[in-house]
N, C-alpha and C positions, 0 to 999 in steps of 0.2 A: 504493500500500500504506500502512495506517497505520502512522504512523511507529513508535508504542509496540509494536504487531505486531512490526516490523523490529527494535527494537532488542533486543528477546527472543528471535528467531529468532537473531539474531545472536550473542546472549551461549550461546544452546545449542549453535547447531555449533560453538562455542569449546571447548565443554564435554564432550566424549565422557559419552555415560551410563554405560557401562560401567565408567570410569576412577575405582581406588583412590582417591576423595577422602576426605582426613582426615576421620573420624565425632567430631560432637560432644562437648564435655565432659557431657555428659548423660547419653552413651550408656557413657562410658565409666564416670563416676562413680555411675550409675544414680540419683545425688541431685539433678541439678541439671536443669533445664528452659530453653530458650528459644523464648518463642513472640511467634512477630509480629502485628503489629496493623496494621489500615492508618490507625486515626486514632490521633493521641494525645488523652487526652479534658482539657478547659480544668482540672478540678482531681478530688478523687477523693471526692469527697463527692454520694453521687447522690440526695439527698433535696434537694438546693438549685438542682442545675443540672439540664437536659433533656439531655444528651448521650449516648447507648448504650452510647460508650465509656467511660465509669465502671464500668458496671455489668461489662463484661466483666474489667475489672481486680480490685475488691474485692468484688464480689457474692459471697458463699458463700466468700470469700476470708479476707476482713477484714473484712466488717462481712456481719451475718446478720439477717432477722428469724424471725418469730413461725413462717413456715411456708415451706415451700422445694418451688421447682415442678423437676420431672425433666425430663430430655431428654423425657421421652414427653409431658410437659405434664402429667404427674397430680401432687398435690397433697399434701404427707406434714408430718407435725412437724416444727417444725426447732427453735426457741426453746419454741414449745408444746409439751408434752407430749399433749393434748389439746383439744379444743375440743367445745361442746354449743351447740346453737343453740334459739332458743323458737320455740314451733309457728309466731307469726308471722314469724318470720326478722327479726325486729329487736333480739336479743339475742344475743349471742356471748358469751361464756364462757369465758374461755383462760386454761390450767392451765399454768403456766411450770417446764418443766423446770429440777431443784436442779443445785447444783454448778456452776453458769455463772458466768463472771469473763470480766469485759472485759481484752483486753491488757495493760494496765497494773495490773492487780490488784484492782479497786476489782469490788465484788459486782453482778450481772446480777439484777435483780428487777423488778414490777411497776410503780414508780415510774419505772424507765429507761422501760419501756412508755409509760407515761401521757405523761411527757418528749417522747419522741420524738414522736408523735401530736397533741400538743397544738399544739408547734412545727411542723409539715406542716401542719396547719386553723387557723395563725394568720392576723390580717390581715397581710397583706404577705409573707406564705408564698410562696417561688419551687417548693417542691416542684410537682411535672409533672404529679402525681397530686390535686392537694388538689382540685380540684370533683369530680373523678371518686370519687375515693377519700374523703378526710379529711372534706371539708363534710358530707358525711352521717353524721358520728360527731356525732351528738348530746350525748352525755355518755363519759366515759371514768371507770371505777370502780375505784381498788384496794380489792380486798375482804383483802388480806392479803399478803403480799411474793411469793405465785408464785400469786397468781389475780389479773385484769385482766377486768371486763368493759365493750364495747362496746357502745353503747346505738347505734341508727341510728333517723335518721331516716326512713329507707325501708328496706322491706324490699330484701338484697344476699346471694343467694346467691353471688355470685362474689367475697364478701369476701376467703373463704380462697384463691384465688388471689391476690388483688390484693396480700393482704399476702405471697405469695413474692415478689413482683417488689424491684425496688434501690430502687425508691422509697418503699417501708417496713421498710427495715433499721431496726436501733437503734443509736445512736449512744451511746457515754458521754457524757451532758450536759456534761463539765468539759470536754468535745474539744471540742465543737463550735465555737467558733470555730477552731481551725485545723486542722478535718475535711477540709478543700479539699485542703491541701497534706499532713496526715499523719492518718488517719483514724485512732480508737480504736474496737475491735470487740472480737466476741466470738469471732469467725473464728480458725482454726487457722493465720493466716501475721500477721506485722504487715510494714506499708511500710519497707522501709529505705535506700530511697536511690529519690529521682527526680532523672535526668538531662534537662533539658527540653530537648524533640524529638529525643530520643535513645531513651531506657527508663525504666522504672519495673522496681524489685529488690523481691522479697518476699520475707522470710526467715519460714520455719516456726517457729513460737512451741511453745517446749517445754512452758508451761503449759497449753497448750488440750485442754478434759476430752477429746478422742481424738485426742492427739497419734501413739499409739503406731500407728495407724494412718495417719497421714498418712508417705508414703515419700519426697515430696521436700521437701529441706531450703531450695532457692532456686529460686525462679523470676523468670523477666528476661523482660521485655514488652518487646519492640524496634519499634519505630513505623519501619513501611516502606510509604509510599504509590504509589511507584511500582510498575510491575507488573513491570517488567526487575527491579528490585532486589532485589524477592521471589522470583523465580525463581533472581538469583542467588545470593541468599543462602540458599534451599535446597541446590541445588547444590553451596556452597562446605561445608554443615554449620556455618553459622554462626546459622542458626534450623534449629531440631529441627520446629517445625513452626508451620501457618496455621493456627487453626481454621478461619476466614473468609477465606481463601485468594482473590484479586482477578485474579490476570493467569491468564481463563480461557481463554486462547488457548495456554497451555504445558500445558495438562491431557495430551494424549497424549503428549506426552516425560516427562511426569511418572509419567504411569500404567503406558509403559514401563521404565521404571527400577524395579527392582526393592527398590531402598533406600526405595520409599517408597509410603504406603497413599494413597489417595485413592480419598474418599469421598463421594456429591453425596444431600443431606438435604433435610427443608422447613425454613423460618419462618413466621413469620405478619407478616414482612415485606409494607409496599407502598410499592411505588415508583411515584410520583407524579413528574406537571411541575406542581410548586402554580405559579397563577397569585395573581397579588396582585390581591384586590377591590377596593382601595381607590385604585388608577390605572383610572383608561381607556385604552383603552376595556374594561375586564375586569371593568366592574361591570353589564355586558351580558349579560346568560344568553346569547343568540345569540351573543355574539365566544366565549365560553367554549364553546361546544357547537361552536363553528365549527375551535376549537382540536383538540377532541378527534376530530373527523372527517377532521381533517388526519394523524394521528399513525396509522401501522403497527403496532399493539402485536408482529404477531409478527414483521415485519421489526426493528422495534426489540430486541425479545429476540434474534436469530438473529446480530442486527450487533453487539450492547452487550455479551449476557450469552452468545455461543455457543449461543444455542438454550436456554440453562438457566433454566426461569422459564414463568409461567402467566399470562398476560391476565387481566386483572379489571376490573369495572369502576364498581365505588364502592371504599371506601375499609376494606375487608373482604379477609382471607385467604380461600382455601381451607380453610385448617385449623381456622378459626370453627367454632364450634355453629350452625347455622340458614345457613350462610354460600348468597346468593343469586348465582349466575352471573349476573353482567349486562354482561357484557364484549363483547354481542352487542348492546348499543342502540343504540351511534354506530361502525357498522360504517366504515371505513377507505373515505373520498368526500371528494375532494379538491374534486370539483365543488360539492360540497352545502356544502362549505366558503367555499369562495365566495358560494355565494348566498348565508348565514346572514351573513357579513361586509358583502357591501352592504346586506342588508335591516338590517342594525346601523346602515347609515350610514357604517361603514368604510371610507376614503380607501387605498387602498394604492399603492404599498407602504407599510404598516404598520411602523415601524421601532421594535422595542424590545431591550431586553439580556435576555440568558439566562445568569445564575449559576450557574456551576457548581463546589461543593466539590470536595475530591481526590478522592473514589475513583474509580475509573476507571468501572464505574457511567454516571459522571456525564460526566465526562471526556469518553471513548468514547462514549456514549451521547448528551449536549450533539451533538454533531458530526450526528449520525443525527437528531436533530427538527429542528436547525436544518436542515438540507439538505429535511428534509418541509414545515416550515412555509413553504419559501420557494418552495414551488410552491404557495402557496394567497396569494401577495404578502405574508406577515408576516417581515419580514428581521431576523433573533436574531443581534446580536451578542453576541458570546461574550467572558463576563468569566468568565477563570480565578481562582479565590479560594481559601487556604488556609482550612484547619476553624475556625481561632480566628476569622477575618474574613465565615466565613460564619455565625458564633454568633452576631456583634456587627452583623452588617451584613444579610443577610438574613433572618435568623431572628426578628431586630427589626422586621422590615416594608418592609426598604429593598431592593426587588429588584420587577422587572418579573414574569419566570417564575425559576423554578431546579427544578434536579433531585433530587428526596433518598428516599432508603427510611426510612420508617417500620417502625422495628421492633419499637415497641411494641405487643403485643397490644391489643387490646380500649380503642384509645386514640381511641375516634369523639368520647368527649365533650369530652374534653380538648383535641383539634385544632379540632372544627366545632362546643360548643355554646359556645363563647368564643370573643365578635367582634375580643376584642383578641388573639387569637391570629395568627401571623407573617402570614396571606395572609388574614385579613380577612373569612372567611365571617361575617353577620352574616342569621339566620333565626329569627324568633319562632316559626315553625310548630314547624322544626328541634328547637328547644330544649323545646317545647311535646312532641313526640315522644317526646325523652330524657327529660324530669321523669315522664311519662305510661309508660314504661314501666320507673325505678327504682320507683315508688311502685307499680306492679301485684305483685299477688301471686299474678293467677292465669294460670297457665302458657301457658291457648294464646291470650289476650290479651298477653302478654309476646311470644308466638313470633311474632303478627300484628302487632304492633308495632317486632320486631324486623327483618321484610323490610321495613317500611316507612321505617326509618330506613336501611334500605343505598339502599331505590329513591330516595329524598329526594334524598340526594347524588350519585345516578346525574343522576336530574331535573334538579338543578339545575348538571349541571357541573361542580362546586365548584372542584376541579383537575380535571386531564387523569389519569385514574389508568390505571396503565402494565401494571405488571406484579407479583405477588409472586415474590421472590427465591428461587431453591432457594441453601442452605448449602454451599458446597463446603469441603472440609476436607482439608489434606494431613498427614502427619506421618512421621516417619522410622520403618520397620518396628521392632519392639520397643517402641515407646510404647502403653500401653494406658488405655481410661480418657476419653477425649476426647470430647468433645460431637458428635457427628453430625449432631444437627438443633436450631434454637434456636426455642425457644416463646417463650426469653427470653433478650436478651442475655449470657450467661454463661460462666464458662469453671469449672469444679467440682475444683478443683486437688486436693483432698483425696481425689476419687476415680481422679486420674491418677498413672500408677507405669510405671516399664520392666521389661520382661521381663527373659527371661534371653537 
């Protein structure tokens, strides 16, 4: 039995569901919130670091931009009051709603806009988004303190989503150096105490123009990566709730317990085994395709994630526009794996390391490829690694395979048309692809461009790509308001409230 299974089964029959356990200060104060996280993120500034965990803290929180994307994924004003676009779709236009003040008091205007954007498309910009996003801002115009226009070099219908995402908030220029550690925004809570690897506290800011709407006064982010500890920290009412909820093997004690709602959503999550290109033997399309012919997408979902989760097979959600099934090209042939590793050349046993961060995911999941890949003779030893070590160690390029979900939407160019990117895809045709279908303007040249670039990466292997994640979300009954499903790493605290 795995052990993490065991140790959760155990902390439950400890537990009667039934049994009067003390109800949160949340539930009693109806003001106050605690919800758990399973990573903590390296600092809280999500325009400089790649980490998802930022965004779910301050995004919509404490720092906002120009447009703000819903659970449903659609697309509404949020700093903008509106936007108009030119017939070629290279001009954007955005009408900055009055009355906006950053935390600290200092005036929200055009100039913040130009600030922020200019600093994302600088050279030596670590934002996540600037090839994807920013490089293509040709010019940035203030026509007057609440109009900003965007000139692009290419036409980008999906501008106005990109600017919801964390990685085009606004920051107050005076913050920005110590935006890591206490961010300035325009968001209805400011940061008021980080405990590190403990929580982060956000207190409700009485000046934010719809305060009178916001119902909780504090909310406390608790970083729980174990999956027993999540569980029992539900149990005990010391987290009110998961959005993103990890230990999926307590779901039915959870669903029967009547203290609490559970919920199972999409993302546009993918979970990948990145292999590194830049070692051998993985700079072989055959070791790569030999890799992915080894790996059970749906025994790996049914063993890693309980069955919760969709095979894919480039580097594409389900929930994409155009998105192309191809999770059928390197069907589960351990034999065929074989042969594509001798026709490599490959000596086996083949001995290399398999990274795996905390979430369980990965964890759990780690255990389930290594035990596949070693029936095709590639023997994964297994190096367990904390989130900070997996920022600085494999995210940097220093890792054989590793496990991780991708939860950014619409991040193909970001990941694969940049060779200095963590795993090393390096593809002229590739990048030839993605320039060829920013710069198109007409629609079903974009749509044929667009299967071509998911089959690319199917072709060529790139990673072993797994599965996209379904959202599971738990919360204690009387919580309303909660994210269901994420298009985008968020948690929308201003629109979460308890009942009666």
């Amino acid at each position: 039995m795995n052990p993490t299974r065991r140790t959760v089964n155990t902390l439950l029959a400890g537990l009667p569901l039934a049994a009067a356990l003390p109800l949160a200060q949340a539930q009693a104060t109806k003001k106050r919130l605690v919800l758990g996280m399973v990573l903590e993120p390296p600092g809280l500034d999500p325009t400089v670091a790649p980490a998802a965990a930022i965004g779910e803290i301050v995004h919509y929180n404490v720092l906002e931009g120009l447009t703000k994307i819903g659970m449903d994924g659609r697309v509404s004003p949020l700093l903008a009051e509106s936007w108009t676009v030119s017939p070629d779709g290279k001009s954007y236009v955005f009408r900055l709603r009055r009355g906006v003040a950053f935390s600290d008091g200092a005036a929200f205007d055009a100039q913040a806009v130009k600030w922020s954007f200019e600093r994302a498309r600088a050279d030596g910009s670590t934002n996540k988004a600037k090839k994807a996003v920013f490089d293509n801002i040709a010019r940035i115009t203030v026509e007057n303190p609440q109009t900003v226009i965007l000139t692009l070099a290419n036409a980008d219908a999906t501008l106005p989503f990109r600017l919801g995402e964390s990685s085009a908030v606004i920051l107050h220029p005076a913050s920005a150096a110590t935006a890591a550690a206490r961010p300035v925004g325009t968001g209805p809570y400011r940061v008021e105490d980080w405990k590190r690897g403990v929580s982060v506290t956000l207190a409700k800011w009485a000046g934010h123009r719809d305060a009178a709407r916001v119902a909780l006064e504090r909310v406390v982010f608790r970083f729980i990566n174990d999956p027993a500890a999540q569980v029992a920290a539900l149990l005990a009412g010391d987290v009110d709730a998961m959005p993103r909820f990890a230990a999926l093997q307590a779901l039915p004690q959870l669903r029967a317990d009547r203290r609490f709602v559970v919920e199972v959503g999409a993302t546009a999550g993918k979970g990948i085994l990145a292999v590194n290109h830049r070692r051998k033997p993985f700079d072989d399309v055959r070791v790569r395709r030999a890799l992915t012919h080894a790996i059970d997408r749906r025994a790996f979902i049914a063993g890693a994630q309980e069955g919760l989760g969709t095979p894919i097979g480039s580097h594409f959600a389900p929930t994409d526009n155009g998105y192309v099934d191809l999770s059928g090209l390197y069907a589960y042939d351990p034999d065929k794996a074989c042969a594509l590793l001798k026709a490599a050349g490959v000596t086996t046993p083949l001995h290399v390391t398999l990274t795996l961060p905390p979430p369980p995911y990965a964890r759990k999941g780690g255990e389930i490829v290594a035990a596949m890949l070693a029936k095709v003779g590639v023997v994964a030893k297994i190096e367990n690694v904390e989130w900070a070590q997996w920022l600085s160690g494999a995210f940097k390029g220093q890792f054989d395979l590793t496990i991780i979900n991708h939860v950014e939407p619409l991040d193909y160019a970001t990941a694969y048309a940049d060779p200095k990117y963590y795993f090393g895809y390096d593809s002229a045709d590739f990048r030839r692809l993605v320039a060829t279908h920013a710069a198109s303007n007409d629609a079903r040249e974009k749509a044929r461009l667009w299967r071509e670039i998911q089959h690319k990466l199917a072709d060529d292997a790139v990673n072993v790509f797994l599965w996209n994640p379904a959202q599971v979300a738990v919360w204690r009954k009387g919580l309303r308001g909660l994210w269901t499903r994420s298009p985008i790493f968020a948690n929308d605290l201003a629109a979460v409230s308890w009942g009666a």
